[in-house]
C-alpha positions as CSV (number, residue, x, y, z in Angstrom):
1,X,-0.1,-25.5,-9.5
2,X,1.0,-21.8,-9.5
3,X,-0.7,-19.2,-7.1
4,X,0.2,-15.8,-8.4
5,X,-0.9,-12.4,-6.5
6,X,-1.3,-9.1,-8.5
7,X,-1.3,-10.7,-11.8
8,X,-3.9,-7.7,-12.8
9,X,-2.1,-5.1,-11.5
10,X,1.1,-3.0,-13.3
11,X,3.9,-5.7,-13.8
12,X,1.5,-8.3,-13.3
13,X,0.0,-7.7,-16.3
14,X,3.4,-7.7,-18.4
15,X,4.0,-11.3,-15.9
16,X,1.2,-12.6,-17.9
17,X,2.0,-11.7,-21.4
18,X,5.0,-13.2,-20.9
19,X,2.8,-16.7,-20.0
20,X,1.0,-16.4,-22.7
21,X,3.6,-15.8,-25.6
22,X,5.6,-18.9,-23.9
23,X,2.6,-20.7,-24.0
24,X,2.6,-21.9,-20.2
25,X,1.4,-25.2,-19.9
26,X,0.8,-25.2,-15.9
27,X,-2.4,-24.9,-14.4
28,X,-2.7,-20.7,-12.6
29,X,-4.6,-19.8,-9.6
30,X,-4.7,-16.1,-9.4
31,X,-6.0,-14.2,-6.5
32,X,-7.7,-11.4,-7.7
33,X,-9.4,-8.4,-5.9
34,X,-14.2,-8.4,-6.6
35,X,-13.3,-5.3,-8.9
36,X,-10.3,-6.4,-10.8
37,X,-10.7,-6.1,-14.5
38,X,-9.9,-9.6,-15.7
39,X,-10.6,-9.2,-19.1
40,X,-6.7,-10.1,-20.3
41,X,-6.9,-12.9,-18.0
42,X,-10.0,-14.7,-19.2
43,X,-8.8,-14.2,-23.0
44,X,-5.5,-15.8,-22.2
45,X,-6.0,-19.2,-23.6
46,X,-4.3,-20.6,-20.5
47,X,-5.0,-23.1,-17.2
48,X,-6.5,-19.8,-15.1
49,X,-8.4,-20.3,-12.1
50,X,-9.5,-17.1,-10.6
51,X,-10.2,-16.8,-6.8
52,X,-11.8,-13.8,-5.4
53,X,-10.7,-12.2,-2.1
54,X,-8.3,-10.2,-0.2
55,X,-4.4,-10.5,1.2
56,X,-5.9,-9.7,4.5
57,X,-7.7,-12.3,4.7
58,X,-5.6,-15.3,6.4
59,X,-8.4,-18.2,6.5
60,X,-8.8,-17.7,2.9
61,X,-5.5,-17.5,1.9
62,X,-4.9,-20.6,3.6
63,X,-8.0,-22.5,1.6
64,X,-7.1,-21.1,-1.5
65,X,-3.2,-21.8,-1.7
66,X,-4.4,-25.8,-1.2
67,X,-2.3,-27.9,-3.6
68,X,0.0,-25.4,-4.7
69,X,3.5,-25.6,-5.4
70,X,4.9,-22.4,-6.0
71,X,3.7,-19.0,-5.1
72,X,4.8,-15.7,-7.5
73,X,3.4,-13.0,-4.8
74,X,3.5,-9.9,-7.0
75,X,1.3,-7.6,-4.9
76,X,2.5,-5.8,-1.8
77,X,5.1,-6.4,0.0
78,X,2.8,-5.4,3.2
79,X,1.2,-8.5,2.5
80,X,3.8,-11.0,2.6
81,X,4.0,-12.3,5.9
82,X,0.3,-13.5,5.3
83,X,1.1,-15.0,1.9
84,X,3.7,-16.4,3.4
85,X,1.9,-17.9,6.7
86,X,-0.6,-20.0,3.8
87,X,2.2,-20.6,2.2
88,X,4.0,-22.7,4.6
89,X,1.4,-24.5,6.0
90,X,0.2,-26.0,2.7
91,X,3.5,-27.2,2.3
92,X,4.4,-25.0,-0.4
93,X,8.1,-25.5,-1.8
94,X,8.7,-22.2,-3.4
95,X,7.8,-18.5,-3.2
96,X,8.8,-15.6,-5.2
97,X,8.2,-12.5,-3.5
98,X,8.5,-8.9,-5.3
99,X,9.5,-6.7,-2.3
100,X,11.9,-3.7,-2.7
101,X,15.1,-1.9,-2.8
102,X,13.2,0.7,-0.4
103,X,14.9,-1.3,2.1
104,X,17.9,0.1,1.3
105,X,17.0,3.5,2.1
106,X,19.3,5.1,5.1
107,X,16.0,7.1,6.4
108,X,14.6,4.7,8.6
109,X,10.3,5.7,7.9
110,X,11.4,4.3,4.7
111,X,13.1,1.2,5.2
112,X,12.2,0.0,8.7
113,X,9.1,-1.8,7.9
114,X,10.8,-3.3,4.6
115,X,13.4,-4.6,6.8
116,X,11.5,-6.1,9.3
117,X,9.2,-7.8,7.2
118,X,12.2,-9.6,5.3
119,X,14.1,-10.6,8.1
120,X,11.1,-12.4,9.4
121,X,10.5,-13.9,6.2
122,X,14.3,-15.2,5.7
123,X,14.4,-17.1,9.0
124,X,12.2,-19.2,6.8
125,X,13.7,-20.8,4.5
126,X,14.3,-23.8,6.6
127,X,11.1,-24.3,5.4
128,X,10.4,-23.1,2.2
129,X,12.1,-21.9,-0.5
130,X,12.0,-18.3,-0.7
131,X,13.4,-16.0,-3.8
132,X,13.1,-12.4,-2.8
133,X,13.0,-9.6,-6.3
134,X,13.5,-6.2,-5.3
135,X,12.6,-3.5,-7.9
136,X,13.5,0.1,-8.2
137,X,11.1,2.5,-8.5
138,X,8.7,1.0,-11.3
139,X,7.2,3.1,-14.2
140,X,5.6,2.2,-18.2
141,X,2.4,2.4,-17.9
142,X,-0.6,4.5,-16.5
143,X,-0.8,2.3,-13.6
144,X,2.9,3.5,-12.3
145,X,2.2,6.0,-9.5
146,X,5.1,7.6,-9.6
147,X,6.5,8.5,-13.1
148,X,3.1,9.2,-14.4
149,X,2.8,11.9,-12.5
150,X,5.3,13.4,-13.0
151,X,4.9,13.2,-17.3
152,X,1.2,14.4,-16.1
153,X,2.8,17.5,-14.5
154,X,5.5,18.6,-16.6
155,X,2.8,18.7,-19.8
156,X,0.2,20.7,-17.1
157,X,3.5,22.8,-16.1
158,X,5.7,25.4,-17.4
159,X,7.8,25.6,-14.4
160,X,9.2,22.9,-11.7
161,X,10.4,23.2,-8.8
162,X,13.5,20.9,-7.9
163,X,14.3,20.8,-4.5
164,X,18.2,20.7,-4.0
165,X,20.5,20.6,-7.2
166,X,19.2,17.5,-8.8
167,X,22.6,15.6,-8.6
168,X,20.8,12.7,-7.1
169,X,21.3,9.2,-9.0
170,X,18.2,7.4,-9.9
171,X,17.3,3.9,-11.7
172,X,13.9,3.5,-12.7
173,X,13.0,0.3,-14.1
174,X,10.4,-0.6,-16.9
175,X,7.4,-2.8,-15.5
176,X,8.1,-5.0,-18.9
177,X,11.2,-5.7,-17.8
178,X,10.0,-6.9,-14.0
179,X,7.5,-8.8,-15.4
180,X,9.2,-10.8,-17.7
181,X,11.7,-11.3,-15.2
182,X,9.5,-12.7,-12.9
183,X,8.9,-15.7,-15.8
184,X,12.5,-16.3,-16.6
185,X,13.0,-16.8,-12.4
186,X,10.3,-18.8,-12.4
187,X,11.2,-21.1,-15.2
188,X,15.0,-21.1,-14.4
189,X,14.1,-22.6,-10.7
190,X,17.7,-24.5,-10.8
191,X,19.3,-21.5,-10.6
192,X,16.8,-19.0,-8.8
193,X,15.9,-21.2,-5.7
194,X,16.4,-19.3,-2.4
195,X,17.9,-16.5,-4.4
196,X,17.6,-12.5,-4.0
197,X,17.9,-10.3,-7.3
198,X,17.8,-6.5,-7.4
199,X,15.7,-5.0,-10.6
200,X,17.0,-2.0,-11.5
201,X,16.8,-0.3,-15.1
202,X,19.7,-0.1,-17.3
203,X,21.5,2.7,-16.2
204,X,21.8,5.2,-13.0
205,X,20.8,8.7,-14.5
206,X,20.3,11.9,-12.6
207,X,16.9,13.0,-11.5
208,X,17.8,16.5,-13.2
209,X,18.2,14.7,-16.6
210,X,15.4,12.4,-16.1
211,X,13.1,15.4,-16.0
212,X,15.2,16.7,-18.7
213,X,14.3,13.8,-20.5
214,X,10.5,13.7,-19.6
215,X,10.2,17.3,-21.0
216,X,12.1,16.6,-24.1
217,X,10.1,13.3,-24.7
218,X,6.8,15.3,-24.3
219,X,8.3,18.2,-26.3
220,X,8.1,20.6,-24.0
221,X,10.5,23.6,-22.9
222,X,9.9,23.1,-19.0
223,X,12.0,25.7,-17.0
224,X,13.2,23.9,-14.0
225,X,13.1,26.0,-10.8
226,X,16.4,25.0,-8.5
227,X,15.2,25.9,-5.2
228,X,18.3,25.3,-2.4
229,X,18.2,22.7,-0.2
230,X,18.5,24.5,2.8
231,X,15.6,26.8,1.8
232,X,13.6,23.8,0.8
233,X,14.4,22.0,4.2
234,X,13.0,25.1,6.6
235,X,10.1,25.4,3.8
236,X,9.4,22.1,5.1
237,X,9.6,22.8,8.5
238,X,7.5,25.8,8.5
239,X,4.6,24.0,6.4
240,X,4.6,20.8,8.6
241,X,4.2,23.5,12.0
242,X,1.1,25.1,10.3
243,X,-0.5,22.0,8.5
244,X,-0.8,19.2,10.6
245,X,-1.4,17.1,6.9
246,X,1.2,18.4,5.3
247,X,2.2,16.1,1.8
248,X,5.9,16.3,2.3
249,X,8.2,16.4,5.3
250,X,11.8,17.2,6.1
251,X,12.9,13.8,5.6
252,X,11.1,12.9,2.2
253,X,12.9,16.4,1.3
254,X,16.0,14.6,2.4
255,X,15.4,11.2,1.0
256,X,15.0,13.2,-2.6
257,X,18.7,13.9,-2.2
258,X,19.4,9.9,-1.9
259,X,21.4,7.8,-4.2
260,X,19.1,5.0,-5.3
261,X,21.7,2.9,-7.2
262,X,21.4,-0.8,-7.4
263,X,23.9,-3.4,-9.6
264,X,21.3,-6.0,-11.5
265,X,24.7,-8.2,-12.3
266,X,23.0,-11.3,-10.5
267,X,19.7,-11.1,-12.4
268,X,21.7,-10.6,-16.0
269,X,24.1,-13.4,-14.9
270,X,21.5,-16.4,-13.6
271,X,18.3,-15.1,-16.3
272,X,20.0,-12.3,-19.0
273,X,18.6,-9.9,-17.6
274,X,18.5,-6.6,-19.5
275,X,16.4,-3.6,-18.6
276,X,15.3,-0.9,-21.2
277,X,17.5,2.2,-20.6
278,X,15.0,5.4,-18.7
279,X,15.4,7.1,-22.4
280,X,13.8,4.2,-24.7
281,X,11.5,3.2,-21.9
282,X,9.6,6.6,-21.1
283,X,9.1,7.1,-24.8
284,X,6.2,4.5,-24.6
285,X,4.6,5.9,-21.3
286,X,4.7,9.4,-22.7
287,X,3.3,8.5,-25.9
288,X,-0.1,6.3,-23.4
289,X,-0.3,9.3,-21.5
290,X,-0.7,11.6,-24.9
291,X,-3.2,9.2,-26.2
292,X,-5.0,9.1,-23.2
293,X,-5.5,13.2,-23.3
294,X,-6.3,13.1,-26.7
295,X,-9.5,10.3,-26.2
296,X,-10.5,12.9,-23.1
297,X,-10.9,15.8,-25.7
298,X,-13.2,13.3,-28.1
């Protein structure tokens, strides 16, 4: 039995097309949230059992992780120390956990909790199995929170404002590519047991080409506004003094300025992993988002 968590959600979804073009023959029980949408689930042609509840939930984790072998905990890495708390005592052997390379981060507000939650979780694998998969910042589909956003802005936009000079390395990754990664770990268990893989996309690319490329890729002539990072950082010191809910702080201006570089040699050496490079992979994302604006006009 397989127990998978967030199997509806962004690179849960691309998890489970994987299953069902390899035609999975084990028996699924996924954890889903009273208003998840389903629909690709139920159509799947494969051994789903859907329980309805919530990561919060302890007592019901427990019950509903009974007779389970392996655990693919997709969802939240906020949740893991629960998942991980049914997990052992139904004697599970195995968990995959999708966590983060936000622990990486040198700014401790972002890393700290990240950090803690893993070392707890590693002093368990005397026992359980554990795989830990750490993604880079995720995007390809309307459900990314991040680089949807942005393509949303930079079509709304003429103008945007780039705090500092953009030099900044980035490595988005493709949700496909997570989530078909999460199948080739699970089916390559030999290898993969008590593992830990970074996700990252193909290549490390500057955040000022990225939006470069987002602009070009919608066909638009943004003008991007290089605003000095010493400006930026007493912008962001005035605006936190006068709005007590201000949306960015000093150190998120800082942590824009971070290298967020990670080597996927591991994952392409123990499953063949190979991302989609940020160019090819946006191209689909633009062309959702275009599609979407075009039904809204209809």
């Amino acid at each position: 039995m397989l127990y998978v968590t967030g199997i509806t959600g962004h690179t849960g979804k691309w998890f489970l097309d994987r299953l069902i073009k390899e035609k999975y023959k084990g028996k699924i029980r996924c954890l889903v949230r009273d208003n998840s949408d389903t629909t690709l689930l139920d159509k799947s042609g494969l051994k789903v059992e859907k329980v309805f509840g919530s990561l919060e939930d302890k007592a019901f984790l427990e019950k509903t992780m009974e007779g389970v072998e392996t655990v693919v905990h997709i969802s939240t890495i906020l949740f893991s120390d629960n998942v991980m708390d049914a997990a052992i005592r139904n004697k599970v052997k195995w968990a995959i956990l999708v966590h983060t390379t936000g622990r990486y981060s040198k700014y401790k507000s972002a890393s700290e909790v990240y950090i803690e939650i893993e070392e707890r979780i590693l002093k368990m694998r005397d026992q359980i199995g554990i795989t830990i998969l750490r993604p880079t910042m995720i995007y390809g589909s309307t459900g990314d929170r991040n680089m949807y956003k942005l393509v949303d802005y930079l079509n709304r936009h003429k103008f945007f404002p780039m705090f500092g000079k953009g030099d900044n390395l980035m490595q988005p990754v493709h949700a496909k590519d997570l989530g078909y990664a999460y199948y080739d770990i699970l089916e390559k268990r030999d290898i993969t047991f008590n593992k830990e893989y970074n996700l990252s996309g193909r290549n490390p690319i500057k955040y000022l080409d990225l939006i470069k490329c987002v602009s070009a890729t919608l066909d638009k002539k943004n003008t991007i506004v290089k605003i000095p990072l010493w400006f930026s950082i007493f912008s962001a010191k005035i605006y936190n003094l006068i709005n007590k809910n201000a949306l960015i702080s000093v150190e998120q201006v800082l942590r824009m300025q971070e290298d967020k570089v990670f080597t996927y040699d591991e994952a392409a050496k123990d499953i063949g992993y190979s991302p989609l490079s940020f160019s090819e992979g946006i191209k689909g994302e633009v062309k959702r988002y275009l599609e979407s604006k075009q039904r809204g006009k209809k």
